[in-house]
C-alpha positions, 0 to 999 in steps of 0.5 A: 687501198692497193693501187697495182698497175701491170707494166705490160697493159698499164692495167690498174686493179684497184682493190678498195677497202668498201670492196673487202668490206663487203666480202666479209659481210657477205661470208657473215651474213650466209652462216649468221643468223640474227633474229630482228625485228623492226627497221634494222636487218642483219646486213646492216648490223654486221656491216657496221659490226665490220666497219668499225672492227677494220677501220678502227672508228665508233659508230658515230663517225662510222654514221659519217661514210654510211647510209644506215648505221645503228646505235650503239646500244642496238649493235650491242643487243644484236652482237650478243646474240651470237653465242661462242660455241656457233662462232667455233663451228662456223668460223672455217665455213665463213673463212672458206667461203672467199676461198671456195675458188682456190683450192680445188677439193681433192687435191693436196695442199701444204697446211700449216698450224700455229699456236698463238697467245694473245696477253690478257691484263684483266681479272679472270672470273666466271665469264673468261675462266675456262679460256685464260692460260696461264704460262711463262710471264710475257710483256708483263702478265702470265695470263693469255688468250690463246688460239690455234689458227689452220692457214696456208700460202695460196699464191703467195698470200697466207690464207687462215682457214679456221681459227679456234679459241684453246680451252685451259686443260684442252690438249694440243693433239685435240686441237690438231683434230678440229684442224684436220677435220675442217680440212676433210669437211671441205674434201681437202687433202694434205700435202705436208702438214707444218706445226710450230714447236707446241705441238712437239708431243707424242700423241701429236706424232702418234695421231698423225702418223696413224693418220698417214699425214707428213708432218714437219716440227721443230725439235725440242733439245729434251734429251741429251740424245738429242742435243748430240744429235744437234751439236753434229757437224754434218747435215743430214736425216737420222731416225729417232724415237720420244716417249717412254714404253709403250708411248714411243714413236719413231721420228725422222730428224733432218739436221741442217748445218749452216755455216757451223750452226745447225738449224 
């Protein structure tokens, strides 16, 4: 629960957890669709799918604070209706639907993009094959779930847009696509786009460009060009190019000095 109180009214606003709840469940229940018969409806399906993910509770003692709560096996029969690839494509639309009044279509907003790789301990097979990556061992394991998430700072408060699970071969200017392509669905333009490290490539840089969208990416040190470059002294913007022949793309790279490092 939030507790704010304005110094200047003693205004209190009190944000309580059943208030988020329901404005998940309500953002699910207009996208999903869930086929059910009998005395359970879809409300009280995805609302206890919802308690118990955000309080972290089973079902028996999520029954404890509701009216209507299913049983497990009635949750489970359900839940494995909704199928991946509706979840991919409906996801953006669920995440915008508490949104709709903050950002206004037309304008232009900064946007960032983030890869992020959840560790998996499991065995990988038919079910899970095509979304485990593998990379570098991290906490222990070389197999992940790995995700890219579209979000941005609205009001101070970072606010996700869209999230899409990344599929083993999947390249990271696809991934980039889908992103942007939310943002268009939703008739939202882009101040400055911000991507974290992995999607330092050339085809990254090449689609947005062609695009006319502003980026801002950390350098990768894959060249000595590039390492003098960061070893300067003095801050500043220098143009420079990746790729090999016909791959190659102009960039500008802003160098930062702080107190003898740069950034």
């Amino acid at each position: 629960m939030v507790n704010w109180a304005s110094s200047s009214s003693n205004r209190k606003i009190v944000l309580r957890s059943i208030d988020c709840s329901r404005l998940v469940v309500s953002s699910l229940d207009r996208y999903l669709y869930l086929s059910i018969q009998g005395s359970l409806d879809q409300t009280t399906i995805l609302t206890a799918a919802v308690g118990t993910a955000s309080q972290c509770l089973s079902l028996h003692s999520l029954g404890t604070v509701v009216q209507t709560c299913p049983c497990e096996t009635s949750l489970r029969h359900h839940l494995s209706k909704l199928s991946l690839f509706s979840l991919e494509s409906l996801n953006h639309w669920i995440l915008f639907h508490s949104c709709s009044l903050l950002l206004i279509p037309g304008r232009k907003y900064q946007f960032a993009i983030d890869l992020t790789n959840d560790p998996y301990y499991g065995k990988i097979d038919e079910q899970n094959k095509d979304y485990i990556i593998l990379g570098q061992k991290k906490k222990s394991t070389k197999k992940f779930y790995t995700y890219v998430s579209l979000y941005s700072m609205v009001r101070g408060e970072r606010v996700t847009f869209a999230v899409f699970p990344v599929k083993v071969g999947e390249k990271t200017v696809d991934l980039v696509k889908k992103c942007i392509q939310v943002l268009r669905e939703h008739f939202l333009k882009v101040e400055v786009l911000c991507l974290d490290r992995g999607f330092y490539a050339v085809d990254v840089f090449s689609y947005l460009q062609s695009e006319q969208i502003p980026y801002i990416v950390p350098v990768k040190k894959q060249s000595k060009q590039m390492v003098a470059l960061l070893n300067r002294e003095v801050p500043g913007f220098t143009p420079y190019s990746i790729g090999k022949r016909k791959k190659r793309v102009e960039t500008i790279i802003a160098i930062d000095v702080r107190r003898g490092r740069v950034d």
